[in-house]
NUROZA-207997 format. One record per residue: residue in three letters; x, y, z of N, C-alpha, C in turn. Coordinates in Angstrom, 1 decimal, always signed. Layout:
+------+--------+--------+--------+--------+--------+--------+--------+--------+--------+
: type :    nxx :    nyy :    nzz :   caxx :   cayy :   cazz :    cxx :    cyy :    czz :
+------+--------+--------+--------+--------+--------+--------+--------+--------+--------+
:  ALA :      X :      Y :      Z :      X :      Y :      Z :      X :      Y :      Z :
...
+------+--------+--------+--------+--------+--------+--------+--------+--------+--------+
This chain:
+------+--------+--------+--------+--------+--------+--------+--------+--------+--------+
: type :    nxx :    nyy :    nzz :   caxx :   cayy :   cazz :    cxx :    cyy :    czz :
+------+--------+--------+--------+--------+--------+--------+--------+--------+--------+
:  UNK :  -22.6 :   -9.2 :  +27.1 :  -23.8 :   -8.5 :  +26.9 :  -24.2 :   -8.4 :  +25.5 :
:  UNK :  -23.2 :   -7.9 :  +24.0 :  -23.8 :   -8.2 :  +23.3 :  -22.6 :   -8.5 :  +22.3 :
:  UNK :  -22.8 :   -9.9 :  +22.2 :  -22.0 :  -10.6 :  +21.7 :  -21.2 :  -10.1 :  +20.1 :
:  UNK :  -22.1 :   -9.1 :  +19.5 :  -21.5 :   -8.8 :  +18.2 :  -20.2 :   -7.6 :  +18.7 :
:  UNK :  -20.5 :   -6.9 :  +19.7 :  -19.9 :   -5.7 :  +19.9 :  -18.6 :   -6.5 :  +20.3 :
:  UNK :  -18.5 :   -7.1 :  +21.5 :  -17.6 :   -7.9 :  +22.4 :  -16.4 :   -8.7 :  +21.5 :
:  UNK :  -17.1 :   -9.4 :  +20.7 :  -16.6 :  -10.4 :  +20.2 :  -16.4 :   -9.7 :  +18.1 :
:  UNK :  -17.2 :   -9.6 :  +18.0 :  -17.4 :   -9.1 :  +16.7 :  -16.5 :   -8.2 :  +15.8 :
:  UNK :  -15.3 :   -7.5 :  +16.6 :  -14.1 :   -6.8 :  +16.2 :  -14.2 :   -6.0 :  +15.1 :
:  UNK :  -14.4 :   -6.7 :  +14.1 :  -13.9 :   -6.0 :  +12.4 :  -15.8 :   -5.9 :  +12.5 :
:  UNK :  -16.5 :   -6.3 :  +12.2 :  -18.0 :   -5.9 :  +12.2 :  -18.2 :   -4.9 :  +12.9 :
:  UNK :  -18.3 :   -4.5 :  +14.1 :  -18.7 :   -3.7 :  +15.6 :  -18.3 :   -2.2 :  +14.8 :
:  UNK :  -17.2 :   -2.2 :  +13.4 :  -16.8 :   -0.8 :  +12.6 :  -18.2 :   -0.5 :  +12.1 :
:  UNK :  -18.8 :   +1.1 :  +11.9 :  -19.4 :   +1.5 :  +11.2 :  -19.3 :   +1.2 :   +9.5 :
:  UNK :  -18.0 :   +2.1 :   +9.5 :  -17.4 :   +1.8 :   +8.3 :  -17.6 :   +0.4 :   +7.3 :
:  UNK :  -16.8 :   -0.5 :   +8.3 :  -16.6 :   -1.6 :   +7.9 :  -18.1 :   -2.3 :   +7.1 :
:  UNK :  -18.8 :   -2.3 :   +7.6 :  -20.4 :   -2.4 :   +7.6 :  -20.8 :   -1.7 :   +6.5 :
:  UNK :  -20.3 :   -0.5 :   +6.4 :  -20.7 :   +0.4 :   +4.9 :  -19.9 :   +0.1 :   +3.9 :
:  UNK :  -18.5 :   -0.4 :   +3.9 :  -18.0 :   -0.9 :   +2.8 :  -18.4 :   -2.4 :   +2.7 :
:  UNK :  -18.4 :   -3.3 :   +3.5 :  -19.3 :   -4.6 :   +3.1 :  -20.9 :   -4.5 :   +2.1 :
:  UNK :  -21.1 :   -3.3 :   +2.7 :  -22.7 :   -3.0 :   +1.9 :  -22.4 :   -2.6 :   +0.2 :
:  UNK :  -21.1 :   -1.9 :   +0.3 :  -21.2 :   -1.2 :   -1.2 :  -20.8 :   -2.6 :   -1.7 :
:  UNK :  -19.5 :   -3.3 :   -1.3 :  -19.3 :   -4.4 :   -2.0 :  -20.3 :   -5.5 :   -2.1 :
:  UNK :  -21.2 :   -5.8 :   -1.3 :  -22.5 :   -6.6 :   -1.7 :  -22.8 :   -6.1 :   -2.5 :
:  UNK :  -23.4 :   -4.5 :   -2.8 :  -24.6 :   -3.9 :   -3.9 :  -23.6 :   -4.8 :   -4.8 :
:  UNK :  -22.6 :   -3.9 :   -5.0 :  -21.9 :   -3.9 :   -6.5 :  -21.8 :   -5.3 :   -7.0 :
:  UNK :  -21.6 :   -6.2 :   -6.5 :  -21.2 :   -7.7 :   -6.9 :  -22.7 :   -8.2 :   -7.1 :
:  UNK :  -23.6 :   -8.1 :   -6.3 :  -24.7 :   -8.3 :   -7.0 :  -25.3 :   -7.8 :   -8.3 :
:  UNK :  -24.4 :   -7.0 :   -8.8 :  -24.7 :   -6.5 :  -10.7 :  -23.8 :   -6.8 :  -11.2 :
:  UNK :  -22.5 :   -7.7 :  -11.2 :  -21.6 :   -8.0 :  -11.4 :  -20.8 :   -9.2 :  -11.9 :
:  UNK :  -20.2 :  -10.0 :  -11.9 :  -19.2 :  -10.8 :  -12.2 :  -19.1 :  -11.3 :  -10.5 :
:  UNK :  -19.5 :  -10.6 :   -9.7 :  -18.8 :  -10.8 :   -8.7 :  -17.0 :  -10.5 :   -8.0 :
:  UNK :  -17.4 :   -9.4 :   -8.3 :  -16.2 :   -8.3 :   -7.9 :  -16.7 :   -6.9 :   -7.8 :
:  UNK :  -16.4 :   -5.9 :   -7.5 :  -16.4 :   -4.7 :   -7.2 :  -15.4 :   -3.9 :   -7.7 :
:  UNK :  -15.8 :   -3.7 :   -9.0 :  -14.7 :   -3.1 :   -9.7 :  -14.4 :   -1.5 :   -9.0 :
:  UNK :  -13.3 :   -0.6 :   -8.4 :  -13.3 :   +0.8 :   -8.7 :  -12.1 :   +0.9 :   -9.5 :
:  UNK :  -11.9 :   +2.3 :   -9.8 :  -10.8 :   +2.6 :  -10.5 :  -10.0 :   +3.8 :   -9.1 :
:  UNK :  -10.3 :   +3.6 :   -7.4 :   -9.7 :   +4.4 :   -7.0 :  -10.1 :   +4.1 :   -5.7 :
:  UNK :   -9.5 :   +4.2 :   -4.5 :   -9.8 :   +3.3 :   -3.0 :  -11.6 :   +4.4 :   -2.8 :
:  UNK :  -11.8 :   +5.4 :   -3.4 :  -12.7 :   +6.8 :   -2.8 :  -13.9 :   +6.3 :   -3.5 :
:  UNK :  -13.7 :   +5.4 :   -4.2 :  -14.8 :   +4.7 :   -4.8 :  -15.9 :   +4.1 :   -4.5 :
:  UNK :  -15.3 :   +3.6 :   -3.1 :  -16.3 :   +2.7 :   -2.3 :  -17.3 :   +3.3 :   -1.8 :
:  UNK :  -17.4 :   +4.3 :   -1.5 :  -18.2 :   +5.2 :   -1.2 :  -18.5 :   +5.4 :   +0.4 :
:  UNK :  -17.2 :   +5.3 :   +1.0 :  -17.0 :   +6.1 :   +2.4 :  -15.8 :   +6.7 :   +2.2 :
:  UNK :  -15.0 :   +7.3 :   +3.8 :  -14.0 :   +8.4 :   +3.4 :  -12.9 :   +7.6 :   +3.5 :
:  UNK :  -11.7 :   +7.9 :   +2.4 :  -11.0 :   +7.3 :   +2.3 :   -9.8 :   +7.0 :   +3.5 :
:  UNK :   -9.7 :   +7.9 :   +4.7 :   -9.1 :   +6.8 :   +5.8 :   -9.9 :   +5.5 :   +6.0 :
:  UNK :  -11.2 :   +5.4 :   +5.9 :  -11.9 :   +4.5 :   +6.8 :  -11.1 :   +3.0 :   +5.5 :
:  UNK :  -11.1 :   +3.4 :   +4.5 :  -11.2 :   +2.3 :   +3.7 :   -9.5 :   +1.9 :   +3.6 :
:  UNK :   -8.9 :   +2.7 :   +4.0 :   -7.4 :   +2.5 :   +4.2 :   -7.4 :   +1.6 :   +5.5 :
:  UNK :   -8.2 :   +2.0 :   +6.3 :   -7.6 :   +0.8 :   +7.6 :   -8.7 :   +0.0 :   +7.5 :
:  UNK :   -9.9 :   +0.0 :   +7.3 :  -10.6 :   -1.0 :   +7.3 :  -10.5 :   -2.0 :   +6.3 :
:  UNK :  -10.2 :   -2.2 :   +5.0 :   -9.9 :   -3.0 :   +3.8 :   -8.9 :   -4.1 :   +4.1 :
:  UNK :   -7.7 :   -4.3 :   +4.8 :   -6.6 :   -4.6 :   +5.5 :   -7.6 :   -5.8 :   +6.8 :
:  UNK :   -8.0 :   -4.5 :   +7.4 :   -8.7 :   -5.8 :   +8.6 :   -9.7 :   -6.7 :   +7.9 :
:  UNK :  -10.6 :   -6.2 :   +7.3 :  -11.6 :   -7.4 :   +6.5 :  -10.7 :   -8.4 :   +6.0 :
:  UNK :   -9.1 :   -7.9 :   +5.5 :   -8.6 :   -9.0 :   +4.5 :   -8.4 :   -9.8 :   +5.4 :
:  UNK :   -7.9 :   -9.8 :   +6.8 :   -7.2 :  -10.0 :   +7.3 :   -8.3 :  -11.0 :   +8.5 :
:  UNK :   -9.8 :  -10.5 :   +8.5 :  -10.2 :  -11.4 :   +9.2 :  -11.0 :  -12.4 :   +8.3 :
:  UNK :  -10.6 :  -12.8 :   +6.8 :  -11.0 :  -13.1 :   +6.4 :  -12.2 :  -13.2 :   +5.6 :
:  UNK :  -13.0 :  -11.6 :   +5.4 :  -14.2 :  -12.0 :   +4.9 :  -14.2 :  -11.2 :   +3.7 :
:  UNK :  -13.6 :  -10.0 :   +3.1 :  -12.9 :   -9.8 :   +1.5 :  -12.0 :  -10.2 :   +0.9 :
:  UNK :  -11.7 :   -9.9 :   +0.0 :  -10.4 :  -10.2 :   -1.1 :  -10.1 :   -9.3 :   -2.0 :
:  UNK :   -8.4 :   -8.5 :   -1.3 :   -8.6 :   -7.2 :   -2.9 :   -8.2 :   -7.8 :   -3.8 :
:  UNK :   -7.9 :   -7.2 :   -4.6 :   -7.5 :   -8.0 :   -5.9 :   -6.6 :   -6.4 :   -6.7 :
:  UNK :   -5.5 :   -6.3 :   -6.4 :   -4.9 :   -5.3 :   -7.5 :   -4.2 :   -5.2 :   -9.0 :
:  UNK :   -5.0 :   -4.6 :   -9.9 :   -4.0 :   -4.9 :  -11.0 :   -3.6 :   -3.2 :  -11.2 :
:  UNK :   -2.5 :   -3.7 :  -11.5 :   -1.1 :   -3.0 :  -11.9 :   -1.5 :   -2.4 :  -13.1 :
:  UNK :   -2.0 :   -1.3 :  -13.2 :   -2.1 :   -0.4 :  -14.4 :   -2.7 :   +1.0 :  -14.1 :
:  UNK :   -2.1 :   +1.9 :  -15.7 :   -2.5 :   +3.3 :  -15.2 :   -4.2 :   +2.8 :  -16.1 :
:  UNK :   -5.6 :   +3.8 :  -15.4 :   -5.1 :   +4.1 :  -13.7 :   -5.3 :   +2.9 :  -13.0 :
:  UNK :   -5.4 :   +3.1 :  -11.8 :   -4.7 :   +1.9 :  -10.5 :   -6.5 :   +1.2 :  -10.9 :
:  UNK :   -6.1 :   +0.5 :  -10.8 :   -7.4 :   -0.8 :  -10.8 :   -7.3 :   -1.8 :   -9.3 :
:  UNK :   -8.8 :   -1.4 :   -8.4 :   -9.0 :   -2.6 :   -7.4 :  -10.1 :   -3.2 :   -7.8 :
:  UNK :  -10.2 :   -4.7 :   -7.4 :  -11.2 :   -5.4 :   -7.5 :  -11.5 :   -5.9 :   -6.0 :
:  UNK :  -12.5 :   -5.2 :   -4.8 :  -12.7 :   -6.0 :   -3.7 :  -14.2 :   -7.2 :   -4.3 :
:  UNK :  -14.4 :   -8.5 :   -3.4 :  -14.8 :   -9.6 :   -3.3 :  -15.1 :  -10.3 :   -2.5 :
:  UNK :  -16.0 :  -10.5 :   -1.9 :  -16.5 :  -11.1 :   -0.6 :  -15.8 :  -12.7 :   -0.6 :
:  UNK :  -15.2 :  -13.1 :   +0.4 :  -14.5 :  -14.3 :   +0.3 :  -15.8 :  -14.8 :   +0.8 :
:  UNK :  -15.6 :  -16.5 :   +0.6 :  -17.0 :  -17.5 :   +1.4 :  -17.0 :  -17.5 :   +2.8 :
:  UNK :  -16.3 :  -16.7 :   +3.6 :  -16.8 :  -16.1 :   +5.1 :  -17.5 :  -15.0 :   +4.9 :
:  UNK :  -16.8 :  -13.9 :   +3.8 :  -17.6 :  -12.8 :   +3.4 :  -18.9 :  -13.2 :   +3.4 :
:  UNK :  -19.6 :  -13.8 :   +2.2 :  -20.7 :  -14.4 :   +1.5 :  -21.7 :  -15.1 :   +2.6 :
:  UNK :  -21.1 :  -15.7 :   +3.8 :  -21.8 :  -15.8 :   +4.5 :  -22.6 :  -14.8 :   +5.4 :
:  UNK :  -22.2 :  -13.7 :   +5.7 :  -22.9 :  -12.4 :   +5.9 :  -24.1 :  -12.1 :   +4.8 :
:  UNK :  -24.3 :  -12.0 :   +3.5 :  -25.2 :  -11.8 :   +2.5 :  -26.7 :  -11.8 :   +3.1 :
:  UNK :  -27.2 :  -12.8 :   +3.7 :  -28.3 :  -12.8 :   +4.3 :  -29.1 :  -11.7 :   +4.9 :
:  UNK :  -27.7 :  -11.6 :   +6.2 :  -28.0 :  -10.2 :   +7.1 :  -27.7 :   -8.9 :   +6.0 :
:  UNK :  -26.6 :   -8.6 :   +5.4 :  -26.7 :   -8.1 :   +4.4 :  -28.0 :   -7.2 :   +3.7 :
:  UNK :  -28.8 :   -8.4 :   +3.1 :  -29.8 :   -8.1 :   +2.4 :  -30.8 :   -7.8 :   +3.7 :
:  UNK :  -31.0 :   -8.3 :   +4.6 :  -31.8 :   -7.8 :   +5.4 :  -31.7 :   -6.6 :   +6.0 :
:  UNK :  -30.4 :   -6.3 :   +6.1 :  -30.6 :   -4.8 :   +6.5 :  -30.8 :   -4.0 :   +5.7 :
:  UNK :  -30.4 :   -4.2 :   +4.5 :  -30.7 :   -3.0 :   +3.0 :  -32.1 :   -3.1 :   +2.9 :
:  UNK :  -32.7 :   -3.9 :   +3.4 :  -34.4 :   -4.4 :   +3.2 :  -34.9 :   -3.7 :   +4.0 :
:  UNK :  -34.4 :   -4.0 :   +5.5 :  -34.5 :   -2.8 :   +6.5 :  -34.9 :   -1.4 :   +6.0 :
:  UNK :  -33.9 :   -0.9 :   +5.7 :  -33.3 :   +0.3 :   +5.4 :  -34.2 :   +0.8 :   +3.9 :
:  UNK :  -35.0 :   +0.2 :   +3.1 :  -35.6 :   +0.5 :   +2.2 :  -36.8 :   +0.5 :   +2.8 :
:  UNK :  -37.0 :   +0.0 :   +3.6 :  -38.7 :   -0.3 :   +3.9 :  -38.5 :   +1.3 :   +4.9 :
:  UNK :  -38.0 :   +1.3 :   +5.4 :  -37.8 :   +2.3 :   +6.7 :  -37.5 :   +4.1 :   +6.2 :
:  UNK :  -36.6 :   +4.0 :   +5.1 :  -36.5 :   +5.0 :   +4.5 :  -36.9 :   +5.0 :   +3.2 :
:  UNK :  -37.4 :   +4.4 :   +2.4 :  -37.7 :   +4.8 :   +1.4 :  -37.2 :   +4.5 :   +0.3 :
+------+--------+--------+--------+--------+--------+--------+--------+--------+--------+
């Protein structure tokens, strides 16, 4: 019936969808990484980014990147599965500006 729900797993998350969005904004001012200095950074609640971060890695479409220092340093990064989303991506932020403001 509707193929993204059904099939779509790691996408079909709210969450997941809101952390893909921060890590688009961010990397598009960027180097291409999403620097925080803390997982609360991304700007949803931090369970969601605890179990959701892991599945994105895992179905392929982020990349964390940890360095080992005080304080704790992540860098998430859209892998080229990631990057292939970008389109829809921008069209929904486009959406979402035209619609709200």
């Amino acid at each position: 019936m509707f193929p993204l729900i059904e099939y779509g797993g790691t996408l079909a998350d709210s969450a997941v969808i809101s952390i893909l969005i921060c890590i688009y904004v961010f990397t598009q001012n960027s180097r291409g990484n999403a620097s925080v200095s803390a997982p609360y950074a991304v700007g949803t609640v931090p369970p969601s980014i605890t179990y959701s971060v892991p599945v994105m890695e895992a179905d392929g479409i982020v990349r964390r990147i940890v360095h080992h220092q005080v304080p704790p340093k992540v860098e998430y990064c859209l892998t080229d599965w990631g990057q292939s989303l970008c389109p829809a991506l921008d069209a929904l932020l486009k959406w979402a500006e035209q619609r709200y403001g």
